[in-house]
KOLKE-726959 format. One record per atom (N, C-alpha, C, O, CB): x negated, y negated, z negated; residue in one letter. Coordinates in pm, whole numbers, plus 50000, padded with zeros to 5 digits. Glycine has a CB too. Layout:
# residues N
XYZA...
This chain:
# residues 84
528705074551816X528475063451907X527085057951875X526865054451760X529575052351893X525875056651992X524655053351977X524665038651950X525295033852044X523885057452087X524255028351864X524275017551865X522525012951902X521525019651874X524995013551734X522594998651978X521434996252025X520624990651910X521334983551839X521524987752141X519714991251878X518504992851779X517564977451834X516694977151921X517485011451812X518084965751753X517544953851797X516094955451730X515914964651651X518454940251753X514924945351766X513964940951741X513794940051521X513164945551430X514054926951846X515054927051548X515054926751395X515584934451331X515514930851214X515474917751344X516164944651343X516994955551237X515394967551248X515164975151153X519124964551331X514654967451347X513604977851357X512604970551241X512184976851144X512884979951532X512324956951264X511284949551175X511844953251028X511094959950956X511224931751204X512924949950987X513554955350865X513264968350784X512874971250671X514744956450897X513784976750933X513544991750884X512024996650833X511645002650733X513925001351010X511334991250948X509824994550891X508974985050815X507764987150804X508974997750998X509764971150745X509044968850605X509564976050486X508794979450397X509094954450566X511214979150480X511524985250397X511104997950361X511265002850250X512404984650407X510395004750484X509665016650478X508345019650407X507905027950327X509475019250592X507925008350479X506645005450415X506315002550266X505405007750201X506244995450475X507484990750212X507244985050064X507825001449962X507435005149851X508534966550032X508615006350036X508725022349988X507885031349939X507865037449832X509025029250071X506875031450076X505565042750078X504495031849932X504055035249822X504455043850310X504475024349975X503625017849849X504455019649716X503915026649630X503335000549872X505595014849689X505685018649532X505655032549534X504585036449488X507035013549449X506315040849566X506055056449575X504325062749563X503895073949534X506705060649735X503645049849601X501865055549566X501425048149422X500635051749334X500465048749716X502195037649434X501845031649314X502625041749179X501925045649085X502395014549325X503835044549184X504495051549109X503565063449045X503195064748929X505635055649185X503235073849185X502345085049137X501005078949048X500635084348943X501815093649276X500515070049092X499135063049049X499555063748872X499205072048788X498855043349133X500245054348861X500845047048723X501205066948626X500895070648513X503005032648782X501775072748717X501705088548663X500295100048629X500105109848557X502495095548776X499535092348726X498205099248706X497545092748555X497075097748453X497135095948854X497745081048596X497075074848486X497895078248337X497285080048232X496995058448520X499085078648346X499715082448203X499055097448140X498595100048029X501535084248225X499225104448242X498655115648235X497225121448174X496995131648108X498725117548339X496415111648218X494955110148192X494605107648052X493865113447972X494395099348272X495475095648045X495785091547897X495945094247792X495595087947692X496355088347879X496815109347802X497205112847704X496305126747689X496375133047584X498665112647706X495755129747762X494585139447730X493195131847693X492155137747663X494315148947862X493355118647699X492125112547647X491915109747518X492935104047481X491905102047700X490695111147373X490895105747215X490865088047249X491215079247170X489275112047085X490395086347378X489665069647349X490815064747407X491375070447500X487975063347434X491235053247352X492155042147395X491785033947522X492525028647605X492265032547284X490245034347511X490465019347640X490365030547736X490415024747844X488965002847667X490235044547763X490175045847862X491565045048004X491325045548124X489545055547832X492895043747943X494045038247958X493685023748063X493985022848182X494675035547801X493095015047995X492835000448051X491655001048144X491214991448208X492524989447932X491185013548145X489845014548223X490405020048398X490085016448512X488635028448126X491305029648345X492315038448468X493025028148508X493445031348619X493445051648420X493365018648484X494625012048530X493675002848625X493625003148748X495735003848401X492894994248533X491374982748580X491334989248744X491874984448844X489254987148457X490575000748733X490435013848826X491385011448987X491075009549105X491195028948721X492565012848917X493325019049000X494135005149065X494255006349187X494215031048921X494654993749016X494814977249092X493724971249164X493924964949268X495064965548986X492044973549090X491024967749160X490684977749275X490114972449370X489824964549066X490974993549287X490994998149423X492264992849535X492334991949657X491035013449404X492964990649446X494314985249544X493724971349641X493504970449762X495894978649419X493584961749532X493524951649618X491704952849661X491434941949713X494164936349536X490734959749660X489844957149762X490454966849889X490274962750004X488234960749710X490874974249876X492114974549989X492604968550065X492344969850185X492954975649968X493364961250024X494344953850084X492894941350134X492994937750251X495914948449957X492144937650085X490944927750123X490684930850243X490914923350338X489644928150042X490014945750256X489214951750381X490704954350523X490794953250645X488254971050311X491534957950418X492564956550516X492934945850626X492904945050749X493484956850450X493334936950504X493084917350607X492164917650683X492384917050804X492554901550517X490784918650629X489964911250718X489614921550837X489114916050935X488644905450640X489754932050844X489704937450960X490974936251067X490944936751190X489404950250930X491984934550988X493084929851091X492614916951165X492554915851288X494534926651013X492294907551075X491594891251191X490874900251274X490664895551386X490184875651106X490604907151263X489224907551325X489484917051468X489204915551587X488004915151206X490084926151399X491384930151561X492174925251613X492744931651701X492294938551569X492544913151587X493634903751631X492494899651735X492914902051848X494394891051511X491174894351738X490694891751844X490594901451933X490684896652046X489724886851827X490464912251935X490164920652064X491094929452039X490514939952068X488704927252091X492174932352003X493704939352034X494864930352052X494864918152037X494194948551915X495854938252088X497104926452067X497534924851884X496944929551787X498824933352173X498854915951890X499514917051751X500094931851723X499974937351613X500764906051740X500844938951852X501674947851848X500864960951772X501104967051668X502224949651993X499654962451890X498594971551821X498284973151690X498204983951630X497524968851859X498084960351639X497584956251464X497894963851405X497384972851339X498054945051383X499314958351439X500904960851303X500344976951341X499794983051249X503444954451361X500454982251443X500904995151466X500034999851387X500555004951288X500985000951599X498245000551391X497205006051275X497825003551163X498395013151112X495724999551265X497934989451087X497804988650952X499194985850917X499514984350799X496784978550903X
């Protein structure tokens, strides 16, 4: 039996999707870096990979925002969401 697929059970589905695909990148990340680590003699390079790999995240997520304002003026909301 097909059940109808409301607005809010879709919004649900695709944040839960989403906060998914991110730990699943963060997960591998946090694996690369263990990895790195342990083929490295130097210690900070551990704190250097990690430094690395949160400060690429969030200038990310920065350029992300502000280009969304910035398509919010000349796209719709629907569009936005749909890119980012």
């Amino acid at each position: 039996i097909a059940l109808p697929i409301t607005m809010l059970q879709a919004t649900i589905v695709s944040l839960i999707l989403s906060s998914a695909c991110i730990a699943f990148s963060d997960v591998v990340a946090d694996g690369i870096v263990v990895q790195r680590t342990r083929d490295a003699t130097d210690p900070k390079v551990a704190g250097g990979l990690q430094s690395l790999c949160w400060g690429s995240a969030s200038i990310g997520a920065l350029i992300s925002a502000y280009f969304s304002g910035s398509l919010l003026e000349t796209m719709g909301p629907k569009d936005v969401f749909a890119i980012t």
